[in-house]
C-alpha positions as CSV (number, residue, x, y, z in Angstrom):
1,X,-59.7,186.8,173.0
2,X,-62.4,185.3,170.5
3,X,-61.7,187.8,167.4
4,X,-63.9,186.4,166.2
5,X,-66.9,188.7,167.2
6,X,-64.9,191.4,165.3
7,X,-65.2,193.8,168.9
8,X,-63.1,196.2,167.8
9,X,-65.6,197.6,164.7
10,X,-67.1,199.7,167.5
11,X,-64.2,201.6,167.7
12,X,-62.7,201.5,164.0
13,X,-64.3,201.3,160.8
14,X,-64.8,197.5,160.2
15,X,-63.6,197.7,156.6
16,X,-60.1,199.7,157.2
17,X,-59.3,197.1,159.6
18,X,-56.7,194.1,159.1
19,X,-57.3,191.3,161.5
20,X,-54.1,189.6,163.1
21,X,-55.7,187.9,166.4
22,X,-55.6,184.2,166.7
23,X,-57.6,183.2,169.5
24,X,-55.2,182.0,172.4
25,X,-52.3,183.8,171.4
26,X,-49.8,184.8,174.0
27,X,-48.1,188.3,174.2
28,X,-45.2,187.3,171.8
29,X,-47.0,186.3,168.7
30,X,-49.2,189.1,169.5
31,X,-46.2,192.0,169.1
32,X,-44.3,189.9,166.6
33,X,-47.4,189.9,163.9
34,X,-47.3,193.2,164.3
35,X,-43.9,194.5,163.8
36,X,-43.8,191.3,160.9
37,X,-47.1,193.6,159.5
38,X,-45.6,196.9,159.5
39,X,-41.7,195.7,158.2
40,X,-43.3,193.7,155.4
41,X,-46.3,195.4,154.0
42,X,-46.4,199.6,154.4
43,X,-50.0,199.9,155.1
44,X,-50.3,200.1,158.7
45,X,-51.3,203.7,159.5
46,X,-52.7,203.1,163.0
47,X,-52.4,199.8,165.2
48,X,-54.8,198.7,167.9
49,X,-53.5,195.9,170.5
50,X,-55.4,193.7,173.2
51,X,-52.6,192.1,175.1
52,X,-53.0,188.6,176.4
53,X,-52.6,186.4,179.7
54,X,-49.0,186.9,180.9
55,X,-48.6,182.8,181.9
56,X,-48.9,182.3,178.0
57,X,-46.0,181.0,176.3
58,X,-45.7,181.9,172.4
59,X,-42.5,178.9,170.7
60,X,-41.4,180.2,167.6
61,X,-41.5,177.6,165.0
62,X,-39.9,177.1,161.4
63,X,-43.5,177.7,158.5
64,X,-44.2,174.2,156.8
65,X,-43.9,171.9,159.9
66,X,-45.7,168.6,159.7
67,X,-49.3,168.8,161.7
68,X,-48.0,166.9,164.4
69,X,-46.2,170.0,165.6
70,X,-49.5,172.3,165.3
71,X,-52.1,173.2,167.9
72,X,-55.6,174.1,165.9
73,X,-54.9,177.7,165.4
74,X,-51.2,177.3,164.4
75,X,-51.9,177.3,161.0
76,X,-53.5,180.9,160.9
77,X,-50.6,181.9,163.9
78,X,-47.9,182.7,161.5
79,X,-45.5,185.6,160.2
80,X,-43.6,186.3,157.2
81,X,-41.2,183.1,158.3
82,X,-42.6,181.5,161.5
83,X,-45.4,179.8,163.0
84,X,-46.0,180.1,166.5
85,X,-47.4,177.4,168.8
86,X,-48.8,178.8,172.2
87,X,-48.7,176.9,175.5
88,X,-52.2,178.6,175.8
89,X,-53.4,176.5,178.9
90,X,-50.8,176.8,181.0
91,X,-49.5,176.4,184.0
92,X,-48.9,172.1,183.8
93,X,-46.4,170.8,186.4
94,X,-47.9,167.4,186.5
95,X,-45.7,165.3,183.3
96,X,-48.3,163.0,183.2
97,X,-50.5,165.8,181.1
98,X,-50.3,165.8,177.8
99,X,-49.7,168.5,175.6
100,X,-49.4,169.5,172.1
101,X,-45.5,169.6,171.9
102,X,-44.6,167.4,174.8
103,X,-41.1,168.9,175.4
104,X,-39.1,169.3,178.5
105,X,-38.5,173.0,177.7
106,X,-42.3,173.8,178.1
107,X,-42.7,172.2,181.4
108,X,-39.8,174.0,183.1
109,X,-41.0,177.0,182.0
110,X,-43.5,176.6,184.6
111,X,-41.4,175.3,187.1
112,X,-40.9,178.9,189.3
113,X,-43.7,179.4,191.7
114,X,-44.6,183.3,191.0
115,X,-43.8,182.6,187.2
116,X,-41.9,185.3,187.1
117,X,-39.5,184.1,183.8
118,X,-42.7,183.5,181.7
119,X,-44.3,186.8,183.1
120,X,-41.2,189.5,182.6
121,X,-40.7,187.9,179.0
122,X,-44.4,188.4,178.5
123,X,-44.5,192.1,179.7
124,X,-41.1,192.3,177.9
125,X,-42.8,192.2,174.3
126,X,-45.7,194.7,175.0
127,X,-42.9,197.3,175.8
128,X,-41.1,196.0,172.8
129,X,-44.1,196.8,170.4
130,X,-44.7,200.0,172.4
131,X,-41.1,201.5,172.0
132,X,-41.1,199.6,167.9
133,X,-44.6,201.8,167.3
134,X,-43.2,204.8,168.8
135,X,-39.6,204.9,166.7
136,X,-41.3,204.1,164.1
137,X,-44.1,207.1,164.4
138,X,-46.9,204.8,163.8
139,X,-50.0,205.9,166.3
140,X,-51.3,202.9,168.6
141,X,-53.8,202.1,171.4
142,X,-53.4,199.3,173.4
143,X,-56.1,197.7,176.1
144,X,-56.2,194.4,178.2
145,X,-58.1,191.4,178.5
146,X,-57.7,191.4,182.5
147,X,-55.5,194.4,184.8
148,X,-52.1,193.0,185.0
149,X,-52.0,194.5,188.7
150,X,-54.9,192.6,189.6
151,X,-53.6,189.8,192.1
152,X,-56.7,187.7,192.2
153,X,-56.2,186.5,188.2
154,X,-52.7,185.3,189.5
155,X,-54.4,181.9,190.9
156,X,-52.6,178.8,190.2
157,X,-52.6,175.0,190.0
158,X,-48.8,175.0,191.5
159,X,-50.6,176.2,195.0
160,X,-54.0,174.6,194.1
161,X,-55.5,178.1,194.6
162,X,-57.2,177.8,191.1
163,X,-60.8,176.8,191.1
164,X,-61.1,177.8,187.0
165,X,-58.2,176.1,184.9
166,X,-59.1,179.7,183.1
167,X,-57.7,182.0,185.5
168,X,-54.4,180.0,185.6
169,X,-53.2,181.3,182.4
170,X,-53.8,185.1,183.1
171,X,-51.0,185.6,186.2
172,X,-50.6,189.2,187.9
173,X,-47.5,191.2,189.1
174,X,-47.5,193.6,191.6
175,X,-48.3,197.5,190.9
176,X,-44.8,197.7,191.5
177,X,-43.4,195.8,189.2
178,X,-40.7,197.8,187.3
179,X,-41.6,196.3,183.9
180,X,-45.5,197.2,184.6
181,X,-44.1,200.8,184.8
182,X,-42.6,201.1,181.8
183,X,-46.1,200.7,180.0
184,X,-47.2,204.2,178.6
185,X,-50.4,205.1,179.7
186,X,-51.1,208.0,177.4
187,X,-51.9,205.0,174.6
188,X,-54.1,202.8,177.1
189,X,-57.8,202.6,176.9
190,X,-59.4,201.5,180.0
191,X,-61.1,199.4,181.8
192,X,-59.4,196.5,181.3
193,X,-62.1,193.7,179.9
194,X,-62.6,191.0,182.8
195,X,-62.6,193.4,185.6
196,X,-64.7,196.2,184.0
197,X,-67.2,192.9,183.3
198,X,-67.0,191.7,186.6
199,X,-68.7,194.9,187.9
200,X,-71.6,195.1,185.3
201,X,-74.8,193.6,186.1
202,X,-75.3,191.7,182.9
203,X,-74.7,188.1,182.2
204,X,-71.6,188.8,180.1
205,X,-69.4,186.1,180.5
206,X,-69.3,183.2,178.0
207,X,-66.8,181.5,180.8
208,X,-63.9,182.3,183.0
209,X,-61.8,184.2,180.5
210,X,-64.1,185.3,177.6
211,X,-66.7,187.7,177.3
212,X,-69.6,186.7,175.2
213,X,-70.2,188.3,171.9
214,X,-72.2,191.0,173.5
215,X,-69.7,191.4,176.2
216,X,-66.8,192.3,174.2
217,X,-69.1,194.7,172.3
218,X,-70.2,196.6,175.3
219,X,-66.6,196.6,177.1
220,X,-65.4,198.7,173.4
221,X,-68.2,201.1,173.9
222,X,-66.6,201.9,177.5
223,X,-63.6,201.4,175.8
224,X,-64.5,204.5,173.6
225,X,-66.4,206.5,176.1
226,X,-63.5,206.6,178.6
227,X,-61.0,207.3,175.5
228,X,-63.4,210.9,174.6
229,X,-64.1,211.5,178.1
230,X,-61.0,211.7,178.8
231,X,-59.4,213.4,176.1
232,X,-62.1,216.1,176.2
233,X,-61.1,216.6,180.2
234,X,-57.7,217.5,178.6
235,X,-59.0,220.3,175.9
């Protein structure tokens, strides 16, 4: 997501916020910043996550590599003693693309159909940071770019079903997925971003898989009217 537009300052106080988003992250990088956050600096009183595409790969890399090894947001994508580099545009089978870190490993990541390696890892850290947050007694809302049960983001270039090289790094599971179920719901705002835009009227896409600055804006105002509504339905 472009965190840039600083979204989230309709639902917290813009000033008592500390930014960790790098735009094009993937779910790893995403949890690891902030568990790195709260185990190295004791400030984080309340965390707020928007998880990513589930076909996104985060690497794990050591800090101080030479910029040959760095995509453009590597630099800022970094912990307390990594840097992460994100297959952010993925799903590549052809080998005659060329990407950042041209290494075998990447490309047979991609190599199962349904993705389900890359997606279960993905799903794996948000339930990480969910049960980290929870022992550790730290309050947290998450939300989601797109709704992880929503086939029609699971498009791919494997089948050629992908008319938007966009859509093919979100990927779906089913409803039923076991991991999906393990997400706590009690700490989710809804709507999800891309589906709640796809029903508004407005023009509030920038392309396939961002919002524009507007968009994001409005999608946290729903964001925080569904969050009172429904807590006030439980008073």
């Amino acid at each position: 997501m472009d965190h840039e537009c600083n979204w989230y300052s309709e639902i917290f106080d813009y000033q008592s916020v500390t930014d960790l988003a790098v735009a094009g992250s993937g779910n790893r990088y995403i949890a690891e910043s902030v568990m790195d956050r709260v185990i190295y600096h004791a400030d984080v009183d309340f965390v707020l996550v928007n998880w990513s595409g589930l076909n996104r790969i985060d690497f794990a890399l050591p800090r101080g590599l030479p910029a040959g090894y760095r995509d453009p947001s590597s630099p800022r994508r970094v912990t307390e003693n990594s840097q992460y580099w994100t297959n952010n545009m993925a799903p590549w089978r052809d080998r005659s693309v060329s990407l950042h870190i041209d290494e075998r490993l990447t490309r047979l990541m991609y190599q199962e159909k349904a993705y389900r390696s890359v997606k279960s890892q993905s799903l794996l850290q948000v339930i990480l940071l969910q049960d980290f947050l929870r022992a550790r007694g730290i309050p947290y809302l998450c939300c989601f770019l797109y709704d992880y049960a929503n086939l029609d983001f699971d498009h791919n270039h494997l089948t050629h079903e992908c008319q938007s090289e966009g859509f093919s790094t979100l990927g779906s599971v089913a409803a039923t997925e076991l991991l999906l179920q393990e997400l706590d719901p009690k700490h989710t705002l809804w709507p999800a971003g891309l589906d709640w835009a796809l029903t508004q009227h407005n023009d509030l896409f920038k392309d396939s898989t961002h919002l524009t600055t507007q968009g994001y804006r409005l999608w946290a105002r729903e964001l925080l009217r569904q969050y009172h509504a429904r807590h006030d339905d439980h008073q």
